[in-house]
C-alpha positions, 0 to 999 in steps of 0.5 A: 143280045143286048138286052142279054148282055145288060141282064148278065151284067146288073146281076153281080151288080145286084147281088153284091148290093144285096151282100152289103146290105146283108153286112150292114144289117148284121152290124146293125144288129152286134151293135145293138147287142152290145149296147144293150150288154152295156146298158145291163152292165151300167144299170148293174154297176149302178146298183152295186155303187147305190149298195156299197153306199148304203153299206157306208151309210149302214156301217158309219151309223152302226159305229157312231152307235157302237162308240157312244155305247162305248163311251158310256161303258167307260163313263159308267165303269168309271163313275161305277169304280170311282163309287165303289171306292168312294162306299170301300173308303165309308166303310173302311172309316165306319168300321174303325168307327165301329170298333170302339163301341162294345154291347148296347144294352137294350133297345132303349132310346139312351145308351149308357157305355159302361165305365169298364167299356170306356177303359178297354177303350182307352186301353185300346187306344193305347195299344194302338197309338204303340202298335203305330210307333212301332209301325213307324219306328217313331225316334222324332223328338222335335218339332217344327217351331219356325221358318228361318230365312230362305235361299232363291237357288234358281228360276226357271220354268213356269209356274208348276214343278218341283225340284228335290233331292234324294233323302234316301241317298248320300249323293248330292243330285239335284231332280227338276221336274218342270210343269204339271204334266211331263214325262222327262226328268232332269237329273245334275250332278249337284247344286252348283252344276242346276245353278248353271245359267246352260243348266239343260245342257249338263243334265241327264235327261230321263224319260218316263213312259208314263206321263206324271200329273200335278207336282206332287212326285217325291224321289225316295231311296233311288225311286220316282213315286208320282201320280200317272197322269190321266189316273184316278188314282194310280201311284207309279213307283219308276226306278231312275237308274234301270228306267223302268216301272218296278211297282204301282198301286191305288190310293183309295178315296183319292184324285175325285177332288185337288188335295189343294184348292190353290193348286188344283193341278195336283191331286194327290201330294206324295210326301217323305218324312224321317219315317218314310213315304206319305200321300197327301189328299182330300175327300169329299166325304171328309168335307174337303178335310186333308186325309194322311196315308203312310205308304211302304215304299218297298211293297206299295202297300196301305199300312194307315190312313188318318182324317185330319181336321186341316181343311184344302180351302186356300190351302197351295201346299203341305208337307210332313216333318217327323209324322206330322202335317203341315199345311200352307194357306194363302190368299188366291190373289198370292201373298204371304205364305203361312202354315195354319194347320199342324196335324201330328198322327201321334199325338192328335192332342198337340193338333192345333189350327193357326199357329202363325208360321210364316215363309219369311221375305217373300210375297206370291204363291208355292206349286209344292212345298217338300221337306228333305229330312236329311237336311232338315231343309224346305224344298219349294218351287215359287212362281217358276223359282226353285227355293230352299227354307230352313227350318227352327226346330223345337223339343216336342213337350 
């Protein structure tokens, strides 16, 4: 009965050990389960980080090529325009070469140009020489003959600028353009308010939205014409009143080399004289040789381009005074400034080199030099002071 009663008792006993064991094998085995699902989930995502990487390492590789490739488009695009120009410009000097000469005779070693061919040639100069007086509405009878005394107006800035007025207007505003690249004019009402010691604090402040580069800009007829900084060649023509670009062209042959070895910030001079704008530059196929180009400045367009005998080397500046050249040379080391060659485009007979024209009182160096044929005056920034030369003039003979 005992024995019965001890039975009856270890079998619950029994069967609910049996139950847990069941239990924790069935544990047992969700949690092997899930852990092997996390390891294929981490295997997984170890593979998708190992892909994206390479997918990182792919695409930084494929850009560092599609930027090189790049780079070279834009390296050859521009050696390519720069090139083209450069063969646009040889032609365009050949062919006026070009035109001169009449029929060969024969395939013989010596040439002989006809008497007849030499007069149509002289006739044809002629013709020309009269076509460009009228192009030019040539009335200037002087010449520039000296450089009388000069007027130390202000200093300020550095080294490079330029300050002018405009020619082509009857007020009496004076523009600051401090630096080789800017972008923000100063405008004053006149001279005494620029020779202001707060002289910022009375000015108009424009802003360009084109940076300029070298100090070669010209205001003219209420328009800035400068070189865009980072340009070849590109000559932006701004309205200071609406403030904003109303034209822009290309000047052709220029910008692969300064128009000045003294100041090789600027590559391309703009210049006006009593007949109007000029660029001023130099070329390499004219052997560093300064190159005259008239511009209208209504249309910005060519209308004549002139090779000059006056050579860039030590040249700091130049200028044009009733159509001609005038360049300033000096030594590297700044001293006296003295005009050495004059080029007239109408007369290149009265073209002479070292006409001993000296800046009066002062030793050191121009960053420009701009003639206002208004006043008749010199307009120069020296070593960060802003100057005004009065001219000697003579009757042209």
């Amino acid at each position: 009965m005992v024995v019965l009663q001890v039975h009856l008792l270890l079998i619950p006993l029994l069967m609910s050990i049996m139950g847990a064991a069941q239990y924790l094998m069935q544990d047992a085995a969700l949690l092997s389960y899930i852990d092997q699902r996390f390891l294929s989930l981490e295997k997984r995502l170890e593979k998708c980080n190992q892909d994206v990487l390479e997918y990182v390492d792919e695409f930084r590789d494929f850009s560092k090529t599609v930027l090189s490739r790049l780079a070279g488009l834009t390296t050859d695009k521009a050696e390519v325009k720069s090139e083209v120009e450069n063969l646009l410009s040889r032609i365009d000097h050949a062919q006026r070469d070009i035109d001169y000469f009449g029929s060969v005779t024969d395939s013989n070693a010596c040439v002989e140009v006809h008497e007849d061919l030499v007069k149509q040639q002289l006739l044809e100069e002629e013709e020309e020489k009269k076509r460009l007086k009228v192009m030019l509405n040539a009335s200037c009878d002087h010449m520039l003959a000296g450089i009388r005394s000069l007027k130390i107006v202000k200093k300020t800035g550095g080294k490079h600028g330029s300050w002018m007025k405009d020619p082509g207007k009857k007020h009496a505003k004076i523009y600051l353009l401090s630096g080789s690249v800017n972008n923000v004019i100063l405008e004053f009402a006149n001279i005494m308010t620029f020779m202001e010691s707060s002289h910022t604090l009375k000015a108009r402040r424009v802003l360009l939205p084109l940076p300029w580069e070298g100090t070669g800009h010209v205001i003219y007829q209420g328009f800035l014409f400068y070189h865009r900084h980072g340009s070849l060649n590109e000559i932006i023509k701004f309205n200071i009143q609406r403030r904003n670009v109303a034209d822009q062209m290309l000047l052709p042959g220029a910008g692969r080399i300064p128009a000045y070895q003294l100041s090789p910030q600027t590559k391309i001079d703009l210049a006006v004289d009593e007949q109007g704008l000029w660029a001023l530059h130099a070329e390499p196929e004219t052997g560093g040789n300064m190159v005259i180009t008239k511009i209208n400045h209504v249309t910005m367009a060519v209308e004549h381009s002139w090779d000059t005998p006056c050579s860039s080397k030590d040249a700091e500046a130049a200028f044009m005074a009733c159509n001609t050249l005038h360049v300033v040379y000096n030594s590297p080391s700044g001293g006296t400034s003295r005009i050495r060659c004059v080029y007239d485009i109408l007369d290149a007979l009265n073209t002479y080199i070292n006409p001993g024209l000296h800046f009066p009182k002062r030793q050191g160096s121009h960053s420009t030099v701009h003639y206002n044929p208004k006043e008749k005056q010199l307009f120069a920034w020296g070593d960060g002071s802003q100057i005004i030369y009065k001219l000697h003039t003579a009757q042209k003979v």
